[in-house]
Backbone bond lengths (Angstrom), bond angles and torsions (degrees), N, CA, C in turn:
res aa  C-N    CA-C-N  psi(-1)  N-CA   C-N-CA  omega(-1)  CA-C   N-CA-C  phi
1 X - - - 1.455 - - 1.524 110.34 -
2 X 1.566 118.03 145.97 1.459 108.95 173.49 1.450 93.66 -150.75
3 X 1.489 122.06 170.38 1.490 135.85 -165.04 1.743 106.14 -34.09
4 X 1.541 92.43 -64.56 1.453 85.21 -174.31 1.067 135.63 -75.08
5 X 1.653 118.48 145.25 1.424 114.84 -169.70 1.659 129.07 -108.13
6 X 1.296 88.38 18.68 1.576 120.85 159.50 1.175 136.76 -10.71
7 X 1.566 101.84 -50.56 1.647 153.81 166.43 1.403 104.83 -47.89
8 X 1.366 98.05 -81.53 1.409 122.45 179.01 1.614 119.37 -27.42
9 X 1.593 110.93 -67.03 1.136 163.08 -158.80 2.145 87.00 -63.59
10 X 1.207 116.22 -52.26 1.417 124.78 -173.53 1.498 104.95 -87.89
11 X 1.913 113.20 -47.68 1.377 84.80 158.70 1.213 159.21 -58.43
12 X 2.044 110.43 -38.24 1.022 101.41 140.31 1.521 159.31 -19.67
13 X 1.306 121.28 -64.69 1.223 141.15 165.19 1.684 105.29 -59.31
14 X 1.205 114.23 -42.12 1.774 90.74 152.43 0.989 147.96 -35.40
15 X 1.338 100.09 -66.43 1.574 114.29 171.07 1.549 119.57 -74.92
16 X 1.524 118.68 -10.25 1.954 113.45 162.02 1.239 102.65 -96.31
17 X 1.769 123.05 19.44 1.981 111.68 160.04 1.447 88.02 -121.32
18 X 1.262 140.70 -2.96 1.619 121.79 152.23 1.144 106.96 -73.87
19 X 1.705 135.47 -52.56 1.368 116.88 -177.49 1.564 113.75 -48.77
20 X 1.425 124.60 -39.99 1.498 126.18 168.32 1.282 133.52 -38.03
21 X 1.076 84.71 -21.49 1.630 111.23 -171.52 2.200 112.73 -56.88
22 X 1.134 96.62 -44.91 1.657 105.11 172.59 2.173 104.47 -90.12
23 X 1.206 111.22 11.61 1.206 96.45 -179.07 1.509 115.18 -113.64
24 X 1.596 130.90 130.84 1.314 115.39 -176.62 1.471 125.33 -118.22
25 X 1.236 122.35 127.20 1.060 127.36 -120.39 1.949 115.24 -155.86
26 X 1.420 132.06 68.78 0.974 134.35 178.94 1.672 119.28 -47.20
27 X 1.005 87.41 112.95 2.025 98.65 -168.33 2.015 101.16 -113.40
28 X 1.072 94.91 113.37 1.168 106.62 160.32 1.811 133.75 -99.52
29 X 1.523 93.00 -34.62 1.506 113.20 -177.36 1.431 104.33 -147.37
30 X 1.704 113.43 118.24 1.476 111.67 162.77 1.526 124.58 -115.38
31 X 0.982 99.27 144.48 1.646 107.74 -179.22 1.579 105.96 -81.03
32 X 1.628 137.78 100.83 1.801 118.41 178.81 1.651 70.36 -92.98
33 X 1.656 106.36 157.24 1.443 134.63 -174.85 1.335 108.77 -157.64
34 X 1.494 149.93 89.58 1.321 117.80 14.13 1.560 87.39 -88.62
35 X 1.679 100.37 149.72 1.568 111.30 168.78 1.441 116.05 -91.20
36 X 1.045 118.66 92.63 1.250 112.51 172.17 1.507 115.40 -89.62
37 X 1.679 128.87 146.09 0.970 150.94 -130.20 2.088 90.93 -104.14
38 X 1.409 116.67 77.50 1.710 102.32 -155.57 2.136 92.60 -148.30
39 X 0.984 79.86 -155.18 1.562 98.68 178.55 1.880 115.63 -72.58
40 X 1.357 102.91 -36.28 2.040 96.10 -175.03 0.752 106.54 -49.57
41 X 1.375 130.41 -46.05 1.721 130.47 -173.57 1.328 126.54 -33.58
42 X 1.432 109.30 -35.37 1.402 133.50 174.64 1.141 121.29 -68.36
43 X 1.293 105.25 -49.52 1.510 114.36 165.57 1.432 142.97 -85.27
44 X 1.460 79.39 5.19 1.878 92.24 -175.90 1.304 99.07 -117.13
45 X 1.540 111.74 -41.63 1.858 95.49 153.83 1.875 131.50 -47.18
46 X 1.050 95.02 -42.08 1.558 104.09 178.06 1.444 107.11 -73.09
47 X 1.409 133.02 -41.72 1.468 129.34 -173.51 2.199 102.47 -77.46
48 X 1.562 73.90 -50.66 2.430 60.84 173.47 1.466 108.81 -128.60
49 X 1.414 99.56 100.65 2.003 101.96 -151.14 1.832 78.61 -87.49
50 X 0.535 141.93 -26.51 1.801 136.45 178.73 1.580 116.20 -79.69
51 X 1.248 129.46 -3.46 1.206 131.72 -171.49 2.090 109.69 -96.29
52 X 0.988 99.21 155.66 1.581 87.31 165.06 1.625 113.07 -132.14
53 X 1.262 86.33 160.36 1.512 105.66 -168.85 1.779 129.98 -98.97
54 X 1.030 96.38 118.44 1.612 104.69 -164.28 1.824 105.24 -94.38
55 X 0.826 110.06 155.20 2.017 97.79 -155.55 1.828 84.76 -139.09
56 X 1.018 98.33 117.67 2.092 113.31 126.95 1.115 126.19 -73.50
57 X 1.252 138.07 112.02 1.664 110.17 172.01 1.418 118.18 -120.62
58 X 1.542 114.29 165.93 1.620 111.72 -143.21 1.812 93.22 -75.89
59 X 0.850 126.35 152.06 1.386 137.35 142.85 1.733 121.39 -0.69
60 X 1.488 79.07 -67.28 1.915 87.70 176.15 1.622 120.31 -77.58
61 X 1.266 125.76 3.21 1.404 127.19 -161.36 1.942 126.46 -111.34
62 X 0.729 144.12 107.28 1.422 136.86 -123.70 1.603 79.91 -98.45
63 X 1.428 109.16 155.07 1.565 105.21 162.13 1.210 121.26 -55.63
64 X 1.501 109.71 -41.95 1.464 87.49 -172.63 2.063 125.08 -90.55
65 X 1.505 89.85 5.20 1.493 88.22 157.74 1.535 111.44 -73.83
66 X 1.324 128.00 -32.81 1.482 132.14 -178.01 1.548 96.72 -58.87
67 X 1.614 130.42 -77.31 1.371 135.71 155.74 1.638 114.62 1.36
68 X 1.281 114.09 -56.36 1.456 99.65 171.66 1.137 130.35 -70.12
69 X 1.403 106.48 -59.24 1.454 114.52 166.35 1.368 132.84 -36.35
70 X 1.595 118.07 -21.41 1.227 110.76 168.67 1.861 112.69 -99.43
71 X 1.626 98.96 -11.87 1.306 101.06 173.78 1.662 123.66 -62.69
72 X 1.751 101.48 -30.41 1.406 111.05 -179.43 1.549 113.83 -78.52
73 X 1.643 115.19 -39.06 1.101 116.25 168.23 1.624 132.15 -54.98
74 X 1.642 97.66 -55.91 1.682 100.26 163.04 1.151 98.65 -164.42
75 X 1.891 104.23 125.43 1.842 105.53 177.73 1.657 105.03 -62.12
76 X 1.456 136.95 4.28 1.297 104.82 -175.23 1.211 107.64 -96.65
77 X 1.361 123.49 -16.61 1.222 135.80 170.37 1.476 120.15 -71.88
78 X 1.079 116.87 20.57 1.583 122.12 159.64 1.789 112.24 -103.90
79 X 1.832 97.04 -12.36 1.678 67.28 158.54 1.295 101.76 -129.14
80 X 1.837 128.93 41.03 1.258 121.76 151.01 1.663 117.68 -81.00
81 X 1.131 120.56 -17.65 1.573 125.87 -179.52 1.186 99.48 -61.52
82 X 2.096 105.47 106.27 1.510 93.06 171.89 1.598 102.14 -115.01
83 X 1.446 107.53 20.07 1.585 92.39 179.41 1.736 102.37 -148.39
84 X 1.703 95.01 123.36 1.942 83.14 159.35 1.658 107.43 -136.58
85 X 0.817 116.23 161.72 1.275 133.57 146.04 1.938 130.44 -167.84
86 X 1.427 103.69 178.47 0.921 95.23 -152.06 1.961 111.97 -77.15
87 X 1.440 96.54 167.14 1.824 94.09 -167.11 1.862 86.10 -92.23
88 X 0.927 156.49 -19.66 1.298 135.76 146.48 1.893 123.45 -37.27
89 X 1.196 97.49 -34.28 1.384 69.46 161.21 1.458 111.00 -129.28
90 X 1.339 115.22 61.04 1.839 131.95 127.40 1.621 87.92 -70.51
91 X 1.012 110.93 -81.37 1.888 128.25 -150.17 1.273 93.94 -36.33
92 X 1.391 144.63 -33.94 1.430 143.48 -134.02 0.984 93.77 -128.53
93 X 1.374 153.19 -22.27 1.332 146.28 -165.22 1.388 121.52 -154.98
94 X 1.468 125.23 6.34 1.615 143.32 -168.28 1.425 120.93 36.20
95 X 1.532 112.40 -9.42 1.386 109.23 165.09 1.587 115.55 -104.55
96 X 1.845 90.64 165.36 1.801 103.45 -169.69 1.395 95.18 -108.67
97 X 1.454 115.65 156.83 1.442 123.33 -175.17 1.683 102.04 -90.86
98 X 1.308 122.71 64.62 1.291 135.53 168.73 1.296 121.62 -118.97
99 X 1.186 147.37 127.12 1.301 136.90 -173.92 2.051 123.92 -75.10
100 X 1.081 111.38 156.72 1.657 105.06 176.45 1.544 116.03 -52.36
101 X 1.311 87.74 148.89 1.448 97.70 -173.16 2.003 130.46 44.57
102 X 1.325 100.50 37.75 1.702 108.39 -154.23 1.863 86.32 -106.73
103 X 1.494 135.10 -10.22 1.547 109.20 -178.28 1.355 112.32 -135.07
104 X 1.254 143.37 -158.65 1.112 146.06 -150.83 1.069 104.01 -159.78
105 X 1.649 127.71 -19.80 1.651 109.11 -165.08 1.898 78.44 -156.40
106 X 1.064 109.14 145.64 1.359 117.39 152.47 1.535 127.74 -129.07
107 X 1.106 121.13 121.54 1.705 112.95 -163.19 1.487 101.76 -145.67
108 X 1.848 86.01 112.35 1.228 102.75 -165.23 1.868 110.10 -115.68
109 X 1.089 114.77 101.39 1.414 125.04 174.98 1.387 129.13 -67.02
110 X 1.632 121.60 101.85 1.385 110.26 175.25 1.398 125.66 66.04
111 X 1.460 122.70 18.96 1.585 141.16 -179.64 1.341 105.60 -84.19
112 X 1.147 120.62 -67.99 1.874 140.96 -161.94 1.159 100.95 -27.50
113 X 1.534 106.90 -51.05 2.149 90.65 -160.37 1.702 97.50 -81.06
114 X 1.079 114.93 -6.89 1.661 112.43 179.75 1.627 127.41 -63.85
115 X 1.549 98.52 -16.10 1.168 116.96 -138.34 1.818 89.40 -115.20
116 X 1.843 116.50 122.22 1.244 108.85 166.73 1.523 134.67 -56.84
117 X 1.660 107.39 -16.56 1.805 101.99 165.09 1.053 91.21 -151.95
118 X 1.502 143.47 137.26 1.044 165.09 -67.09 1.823 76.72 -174.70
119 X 1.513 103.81 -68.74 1.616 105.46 -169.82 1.741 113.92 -45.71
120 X 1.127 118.12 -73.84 1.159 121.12 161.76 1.373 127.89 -4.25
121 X 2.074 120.54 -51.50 1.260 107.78 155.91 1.327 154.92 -68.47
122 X 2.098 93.15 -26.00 1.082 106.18 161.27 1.331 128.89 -55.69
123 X 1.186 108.37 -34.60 1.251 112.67 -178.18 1.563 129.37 -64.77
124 X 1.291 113.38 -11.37 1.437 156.39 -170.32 1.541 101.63 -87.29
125 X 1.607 89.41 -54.23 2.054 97.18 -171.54 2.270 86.15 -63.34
126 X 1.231 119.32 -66.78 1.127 125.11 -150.61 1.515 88.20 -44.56
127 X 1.512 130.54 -74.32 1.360 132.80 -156.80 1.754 99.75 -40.79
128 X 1.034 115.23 -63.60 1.365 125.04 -158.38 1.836 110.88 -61.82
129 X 1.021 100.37 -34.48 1.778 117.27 -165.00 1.953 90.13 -84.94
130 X 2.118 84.67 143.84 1.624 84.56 -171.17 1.546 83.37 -94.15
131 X 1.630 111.42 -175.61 1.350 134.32 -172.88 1.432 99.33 -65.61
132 X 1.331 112.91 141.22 1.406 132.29 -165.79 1.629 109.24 44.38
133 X 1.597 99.81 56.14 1.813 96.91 168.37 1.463 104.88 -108.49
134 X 1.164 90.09 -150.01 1.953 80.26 -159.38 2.010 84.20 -157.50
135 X 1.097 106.71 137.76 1.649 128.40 160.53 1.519 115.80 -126.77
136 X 1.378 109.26 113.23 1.154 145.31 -166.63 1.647 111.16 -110.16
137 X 1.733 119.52 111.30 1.591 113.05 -147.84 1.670 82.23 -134.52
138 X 1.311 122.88 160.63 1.106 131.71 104.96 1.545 132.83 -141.20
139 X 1.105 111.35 177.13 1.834 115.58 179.28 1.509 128.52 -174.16
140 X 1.333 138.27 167.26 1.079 146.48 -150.66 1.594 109.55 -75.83
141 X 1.474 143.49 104.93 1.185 134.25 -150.32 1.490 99.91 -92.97
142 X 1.071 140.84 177.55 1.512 156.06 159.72 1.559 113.57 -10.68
143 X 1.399 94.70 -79.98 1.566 120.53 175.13 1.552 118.32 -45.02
144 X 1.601 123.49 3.63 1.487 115.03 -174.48 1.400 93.23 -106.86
145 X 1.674 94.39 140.98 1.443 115.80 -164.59 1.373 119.40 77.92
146 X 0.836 124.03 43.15 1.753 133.02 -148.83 2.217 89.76 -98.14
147 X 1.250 106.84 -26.06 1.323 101.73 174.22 1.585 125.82 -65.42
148 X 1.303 97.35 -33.89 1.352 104.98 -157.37 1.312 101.69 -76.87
149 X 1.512 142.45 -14.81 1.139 160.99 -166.11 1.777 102.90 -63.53
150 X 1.129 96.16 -32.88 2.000 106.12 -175.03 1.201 107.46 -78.55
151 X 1.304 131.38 -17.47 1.448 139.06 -169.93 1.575 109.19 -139.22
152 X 1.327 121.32 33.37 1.177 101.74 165.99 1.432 123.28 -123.40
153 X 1.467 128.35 140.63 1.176 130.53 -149.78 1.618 107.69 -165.29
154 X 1.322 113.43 -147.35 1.486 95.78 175.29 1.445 124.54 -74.20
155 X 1.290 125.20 -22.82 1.439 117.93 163.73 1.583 123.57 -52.41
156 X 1.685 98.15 -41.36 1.813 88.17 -161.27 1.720 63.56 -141.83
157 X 1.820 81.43 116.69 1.960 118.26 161.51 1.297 108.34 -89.38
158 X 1.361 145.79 92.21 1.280 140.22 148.16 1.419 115.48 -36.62
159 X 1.317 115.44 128.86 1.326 118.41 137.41 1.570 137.91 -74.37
160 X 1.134 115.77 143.20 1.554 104.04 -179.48 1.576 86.30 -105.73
161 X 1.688 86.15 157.83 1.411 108.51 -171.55 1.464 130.63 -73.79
162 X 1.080 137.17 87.74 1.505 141.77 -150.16 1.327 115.75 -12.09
163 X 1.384 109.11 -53.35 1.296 116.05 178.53 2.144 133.56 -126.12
164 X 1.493 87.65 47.06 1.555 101.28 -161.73 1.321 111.92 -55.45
165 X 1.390 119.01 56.46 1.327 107.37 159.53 1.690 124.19 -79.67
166 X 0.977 125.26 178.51 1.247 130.69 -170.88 1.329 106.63 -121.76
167 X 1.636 117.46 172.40 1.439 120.36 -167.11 1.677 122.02 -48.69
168 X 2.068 97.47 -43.22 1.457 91.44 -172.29 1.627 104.86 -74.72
169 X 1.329 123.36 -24.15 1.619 125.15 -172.10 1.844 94.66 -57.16
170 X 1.341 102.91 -36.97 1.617 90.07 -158.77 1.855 105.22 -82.56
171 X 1.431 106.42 -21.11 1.511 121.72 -168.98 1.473 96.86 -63.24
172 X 1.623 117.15 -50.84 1.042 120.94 172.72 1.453 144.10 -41.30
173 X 1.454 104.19 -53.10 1.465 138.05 152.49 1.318 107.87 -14.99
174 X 1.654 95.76 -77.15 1.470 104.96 -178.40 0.947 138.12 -64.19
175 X 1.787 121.54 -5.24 1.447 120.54 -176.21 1.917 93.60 -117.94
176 X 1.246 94.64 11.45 1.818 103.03 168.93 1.449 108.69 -97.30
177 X 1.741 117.24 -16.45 1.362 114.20 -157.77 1.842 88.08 -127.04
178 X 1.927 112.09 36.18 1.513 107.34 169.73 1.393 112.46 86.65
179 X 1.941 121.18 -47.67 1.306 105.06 -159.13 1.815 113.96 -68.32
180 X 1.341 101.62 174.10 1.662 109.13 -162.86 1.253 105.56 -85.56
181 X 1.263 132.37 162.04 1.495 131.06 133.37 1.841 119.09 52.45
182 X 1.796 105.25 44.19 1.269 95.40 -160.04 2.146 99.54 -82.96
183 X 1.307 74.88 165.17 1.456 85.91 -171.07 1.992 114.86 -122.62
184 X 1.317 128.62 107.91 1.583 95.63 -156.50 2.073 83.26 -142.45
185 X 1.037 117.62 162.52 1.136 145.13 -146.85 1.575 118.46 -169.02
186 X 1.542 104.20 166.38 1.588 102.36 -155.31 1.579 106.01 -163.76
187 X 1.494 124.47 123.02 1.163 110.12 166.88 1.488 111.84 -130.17
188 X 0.930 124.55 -170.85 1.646 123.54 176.46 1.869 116.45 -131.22
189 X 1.334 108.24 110.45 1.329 109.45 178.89 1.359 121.82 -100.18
190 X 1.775 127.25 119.81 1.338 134.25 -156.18 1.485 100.64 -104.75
191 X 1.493 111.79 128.54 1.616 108.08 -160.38 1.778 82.88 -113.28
192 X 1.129 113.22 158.41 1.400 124.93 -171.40 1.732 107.86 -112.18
193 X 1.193 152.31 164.54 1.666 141.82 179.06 1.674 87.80 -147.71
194 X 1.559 125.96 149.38 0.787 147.25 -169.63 2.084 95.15 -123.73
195 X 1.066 108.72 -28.52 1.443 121.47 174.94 1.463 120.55 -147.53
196 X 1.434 111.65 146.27 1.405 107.73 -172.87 1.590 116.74 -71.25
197 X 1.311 122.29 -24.70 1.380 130.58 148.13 1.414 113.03 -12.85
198 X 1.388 111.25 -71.88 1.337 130.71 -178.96 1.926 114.78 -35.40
199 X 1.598 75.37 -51.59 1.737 79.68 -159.00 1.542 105.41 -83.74
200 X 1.343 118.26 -25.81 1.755 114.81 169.88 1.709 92.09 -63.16
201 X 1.056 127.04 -76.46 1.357 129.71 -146.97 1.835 100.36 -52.10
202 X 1.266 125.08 -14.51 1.729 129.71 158.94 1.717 116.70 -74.15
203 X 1.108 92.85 -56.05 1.422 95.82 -175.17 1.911 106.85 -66.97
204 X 1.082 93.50 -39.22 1.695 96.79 154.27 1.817 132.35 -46.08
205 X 1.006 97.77 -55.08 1.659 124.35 -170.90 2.131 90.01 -73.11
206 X 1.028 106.34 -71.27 1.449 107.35 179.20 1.825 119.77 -77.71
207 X 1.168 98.38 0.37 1.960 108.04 148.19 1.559 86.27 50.05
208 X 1.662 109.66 75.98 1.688 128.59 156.55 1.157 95.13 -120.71
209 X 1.248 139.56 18.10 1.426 121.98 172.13 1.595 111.92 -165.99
210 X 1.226 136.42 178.78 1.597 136.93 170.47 0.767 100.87 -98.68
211 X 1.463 106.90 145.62 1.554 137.01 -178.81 1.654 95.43 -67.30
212 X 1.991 105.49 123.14 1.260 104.69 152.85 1.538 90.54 -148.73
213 X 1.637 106.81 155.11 1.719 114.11 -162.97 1.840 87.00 -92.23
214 X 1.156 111.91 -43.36 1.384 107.24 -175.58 1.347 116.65 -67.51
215 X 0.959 141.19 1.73 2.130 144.44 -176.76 1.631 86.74 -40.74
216 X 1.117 122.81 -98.89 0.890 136.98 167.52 1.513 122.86 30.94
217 X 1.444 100.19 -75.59 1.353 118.10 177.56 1.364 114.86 -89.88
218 X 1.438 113.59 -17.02 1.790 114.27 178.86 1.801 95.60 -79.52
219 X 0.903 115.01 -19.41 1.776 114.82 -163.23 0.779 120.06 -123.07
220 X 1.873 138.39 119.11 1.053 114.40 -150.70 1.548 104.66 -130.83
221 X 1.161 107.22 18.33 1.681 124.19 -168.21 1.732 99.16 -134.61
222 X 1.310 121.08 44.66 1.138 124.25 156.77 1.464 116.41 -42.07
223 X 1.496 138.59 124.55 1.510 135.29 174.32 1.748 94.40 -71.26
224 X 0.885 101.06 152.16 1.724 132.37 171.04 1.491 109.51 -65.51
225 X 1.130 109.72 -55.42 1.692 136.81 -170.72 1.228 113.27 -89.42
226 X 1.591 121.92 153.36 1.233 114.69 -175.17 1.621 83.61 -169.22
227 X 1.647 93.81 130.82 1.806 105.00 -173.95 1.775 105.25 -112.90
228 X 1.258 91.24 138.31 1.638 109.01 177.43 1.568 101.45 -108.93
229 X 1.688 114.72 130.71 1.167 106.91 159.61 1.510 101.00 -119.65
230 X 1.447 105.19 134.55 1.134 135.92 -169.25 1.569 99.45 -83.68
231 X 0.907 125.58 143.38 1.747 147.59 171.13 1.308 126.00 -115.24
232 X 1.189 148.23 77.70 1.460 135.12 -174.44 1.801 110.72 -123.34
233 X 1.308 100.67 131.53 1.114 113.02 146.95 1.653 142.07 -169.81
234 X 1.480 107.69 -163.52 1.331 86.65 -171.06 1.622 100.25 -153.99
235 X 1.412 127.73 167.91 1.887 122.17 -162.69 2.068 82.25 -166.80
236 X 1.644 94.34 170.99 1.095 94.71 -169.47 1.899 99.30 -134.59
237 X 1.359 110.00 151.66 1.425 111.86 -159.64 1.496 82.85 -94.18
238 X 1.231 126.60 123.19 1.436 134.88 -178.26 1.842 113.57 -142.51
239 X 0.881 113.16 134.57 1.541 122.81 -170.74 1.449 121.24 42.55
240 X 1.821 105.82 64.54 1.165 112.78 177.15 1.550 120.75 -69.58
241 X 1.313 111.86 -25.30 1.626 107.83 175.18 1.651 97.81 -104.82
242 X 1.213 124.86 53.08 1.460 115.06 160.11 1.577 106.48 -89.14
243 X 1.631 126.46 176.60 1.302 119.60 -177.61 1.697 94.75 -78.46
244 X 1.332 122.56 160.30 1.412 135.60 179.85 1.523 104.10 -140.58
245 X 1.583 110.50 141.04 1.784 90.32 173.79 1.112 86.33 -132.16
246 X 1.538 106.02 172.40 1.861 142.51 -146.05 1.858 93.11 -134.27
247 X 1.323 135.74 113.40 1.618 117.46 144.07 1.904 96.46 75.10
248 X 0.991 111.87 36.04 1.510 132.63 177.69 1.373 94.36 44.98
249 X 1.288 132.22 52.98 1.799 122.39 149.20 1.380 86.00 -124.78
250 X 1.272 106.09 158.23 1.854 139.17 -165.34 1.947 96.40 -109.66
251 X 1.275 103.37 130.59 1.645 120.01 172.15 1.341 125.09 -132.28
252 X 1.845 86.89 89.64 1.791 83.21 178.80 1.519 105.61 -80.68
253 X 1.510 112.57 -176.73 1.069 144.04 -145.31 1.741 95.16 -129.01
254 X 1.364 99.02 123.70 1.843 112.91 -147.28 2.258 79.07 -56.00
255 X 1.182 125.88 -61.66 1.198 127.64 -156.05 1.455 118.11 -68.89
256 X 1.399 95.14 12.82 1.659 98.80 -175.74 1.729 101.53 -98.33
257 X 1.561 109.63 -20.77 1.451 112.57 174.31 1.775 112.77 -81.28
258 X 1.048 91.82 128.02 1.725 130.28 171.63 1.643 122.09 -70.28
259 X 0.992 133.38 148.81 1.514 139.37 155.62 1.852 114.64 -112.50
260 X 1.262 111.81 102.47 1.402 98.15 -160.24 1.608 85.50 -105.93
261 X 1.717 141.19 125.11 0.993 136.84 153.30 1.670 121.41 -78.31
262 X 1.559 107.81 159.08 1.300 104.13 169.37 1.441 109.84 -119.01
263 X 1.767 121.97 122.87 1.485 101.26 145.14 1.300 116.54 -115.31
264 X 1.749 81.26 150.89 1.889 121.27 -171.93 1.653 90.42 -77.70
265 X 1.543 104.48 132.00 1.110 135.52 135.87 1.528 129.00 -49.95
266 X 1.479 110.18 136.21 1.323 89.20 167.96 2.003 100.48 -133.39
């Protein structure tokens, strides 16, 4: 293990385009949210080589590290990127500078617990995603860092995770915020440290705790181990112009009304 979580960040997103793997799914336009500058590119060019890609990108990542990364993945996809801006203002304002109904897939890596309400983005995926799109999530559940909890005190300040809900909190969410048939899952990944270096400079990088240079030396029973619980899932935007009601009155949608004539026989 070393500071950056870079690693992480690509494995992840591996394993939410293997779960993809049984799902079928006409992609014309995807939203990656945060885009980090890594390996999906490769694989999301190769799985919908005709689609283009609309980018968030993380905070820490320069455009033109993004620029490469899609250059290595696929040069044509440097001139499908028709959208960036910055993921500070997701955090600041819960909406993306994408228009309604403009994507097909949203795949969002390791965002959720970042995020002060979880609902708010979904709600973001629904506006933006066309009928029968699909938002595809994962993120850091409750339970990560679950060690450090035995030893923390004034040396090492945990943070709790902005938004530690757990699978069913988020399953819920989504069938509160319309989407269909969500489906969400959970595993736990146990990282091993050979030095305590290692394991501040993680818990650092993934911001479970405050920055102090001295931990180290204030603490002398650092755990070895350090558990990630993984969060993933995914629901499908389905009958966006059906009627919906607000405060128990019902609001259809002017194009959902019909003129049905009759002709009489004689």
């Amino acid at each position: 293990m070393t500071q950056s979580i870079r690693w992480l960040q690509d494995e992840i997103a591996d394993r939410m385009l293997q779960k993809l793997d049984i799902v079928k799914l006409d992609v014309r336009d995807i939203l990656v949210i945060p885009d980090y500058p890594g390996n999906h590119h490769a694989v999301l060019a190769k799985r919908f080589p005709h689609a283009r890609i609309h980018s968030v990108i993380e905070d820490e990542s320069s455009r033109l590290q993004l620029w490469i990364a899609k250059a290595r993945a696929n040069w044509q996809s440097i001139f499908r990127v028709t959208k960036t801006s910055a993921l500070a203002h997701v955090h600041a304002s819960n909406k993306f500078d994408i228009p309604n109904n403009s994507v097909d897939l949203v795949f969002s890596n390791l965002l959720l617990h970042d995020l002060t309400d979880p609902k708010l983005f979904l709600r973001e995926c629904w506006r933006v995603l066309r009928e029968g799109g699909l938002v595809v999530f994962s993120y850091l559940g409750p339970d990560t860092g679950k060690e450090l909890r035995a030893i923390q005190g004034s040396a090492l300040q945990l943070k709790n995770l902005r938004s530690p809900w757990d699978m069913h909190d988020l399953g819920d969410a989504l069938v509160a915020e319309r989407f269909s048939d969500p489906v969400m899952d959970m595993e736990n990944l146990t990282l091993d440290y050979e030095r305590p270096q290692l394991l501040l400079g993680d818990v650092e990088a993934l911001k479970l705790a405050n920055a102090n240079p001295h931990l180290e030396a204030e603490i002398s029973d650092l755990p070895e181990k350090l558990t990630l619980e993984i969060v993933y899932g995914h629901a499908w935007a389905l009958g966006k112009h059906l009627a919906k009601s607000q405060d128990s009155v019902a609001y259809i949608d002017v194009n959902q009304i019909g003129r049905k004539t009759r002709t009489d026989s004689h």
